[in-house]
C-alpha positions in Angstrom: 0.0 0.0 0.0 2.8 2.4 1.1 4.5 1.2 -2.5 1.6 2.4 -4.5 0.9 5.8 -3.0 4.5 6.7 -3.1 4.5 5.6 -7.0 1.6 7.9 -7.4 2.8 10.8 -5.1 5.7 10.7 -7.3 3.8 10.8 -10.6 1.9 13.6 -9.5 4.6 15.8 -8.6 6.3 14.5 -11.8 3.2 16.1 -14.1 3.0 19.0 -12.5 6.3 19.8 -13.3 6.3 18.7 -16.9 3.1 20.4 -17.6 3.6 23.1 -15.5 5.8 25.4 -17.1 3.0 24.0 -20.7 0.3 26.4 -18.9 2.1 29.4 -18.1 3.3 29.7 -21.6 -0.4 29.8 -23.2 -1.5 32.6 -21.5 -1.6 36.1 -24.2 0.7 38.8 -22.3 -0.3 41.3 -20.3 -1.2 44.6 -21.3 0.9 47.5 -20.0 -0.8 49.4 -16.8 -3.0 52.5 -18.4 -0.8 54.9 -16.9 1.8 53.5 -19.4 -0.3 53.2 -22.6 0.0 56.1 -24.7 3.9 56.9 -24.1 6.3 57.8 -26.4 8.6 55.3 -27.4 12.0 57.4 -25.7 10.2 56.7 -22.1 8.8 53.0 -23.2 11.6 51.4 -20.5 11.2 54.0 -17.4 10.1 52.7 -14.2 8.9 56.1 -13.5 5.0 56.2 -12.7 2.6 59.2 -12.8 2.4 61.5 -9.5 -0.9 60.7 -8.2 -3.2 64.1 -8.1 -5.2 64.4 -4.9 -8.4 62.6 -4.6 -11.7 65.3 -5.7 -13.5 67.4 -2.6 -16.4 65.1 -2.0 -20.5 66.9 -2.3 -21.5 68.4 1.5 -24.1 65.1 1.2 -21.6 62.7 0.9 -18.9 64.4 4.1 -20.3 62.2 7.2 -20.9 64.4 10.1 -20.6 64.0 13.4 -23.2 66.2 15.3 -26.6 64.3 15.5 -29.1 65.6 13.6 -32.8 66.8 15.4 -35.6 68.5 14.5 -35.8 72.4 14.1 -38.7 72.8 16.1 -37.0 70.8 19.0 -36.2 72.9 22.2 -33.4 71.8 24.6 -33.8 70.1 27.3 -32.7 72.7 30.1 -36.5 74.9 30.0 -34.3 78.0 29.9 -35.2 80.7 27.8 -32.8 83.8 26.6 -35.0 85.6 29.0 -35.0 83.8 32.2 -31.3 83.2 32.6 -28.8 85.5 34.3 -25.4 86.3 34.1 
């Protein structure tokens, strides 16, 4: 029993390497990353990438906020009026 699974164990590892190197070869190349595409052909070999710009100011609906939102008609909770307090 220990014979057979070792024969197969080997086999295995066997096809995997023959038909391993088979599968990387088929797939089409990549595409360069769209910050490259478009270059001229002096800068086709720089490493250099794009500076990034700063991300866009965002619409006052989408900025979360932290104060909890009530109703305008609500009073606080105190009963104090302008008029009542003292200084």
């Amino acid at each position: 029993m220990l014979r057979i699974t070792l024969t197969l164990l080997v086999v295995a590892v066997a096809l995997v390497l023959a038909f391993g190197p088979l599968v990387q070869a088929q797939q089409p190349p990549q595409p360069p990353p769209t910050w490259k595409q478009g270059q001229p052909s002096s800068m086709a070999d720089s490493p250099l990438a794009p500076i990034a710009q700063p991300p866009a100011p965002k619409a006052p609906g989408e900025i979360p906020s932290t104060r909890s939102r009530s109703r305008p008609d609500s009073r606080s909770r105190s009963g104090r009026t302008a008029s009542t307090t003292r200084a």
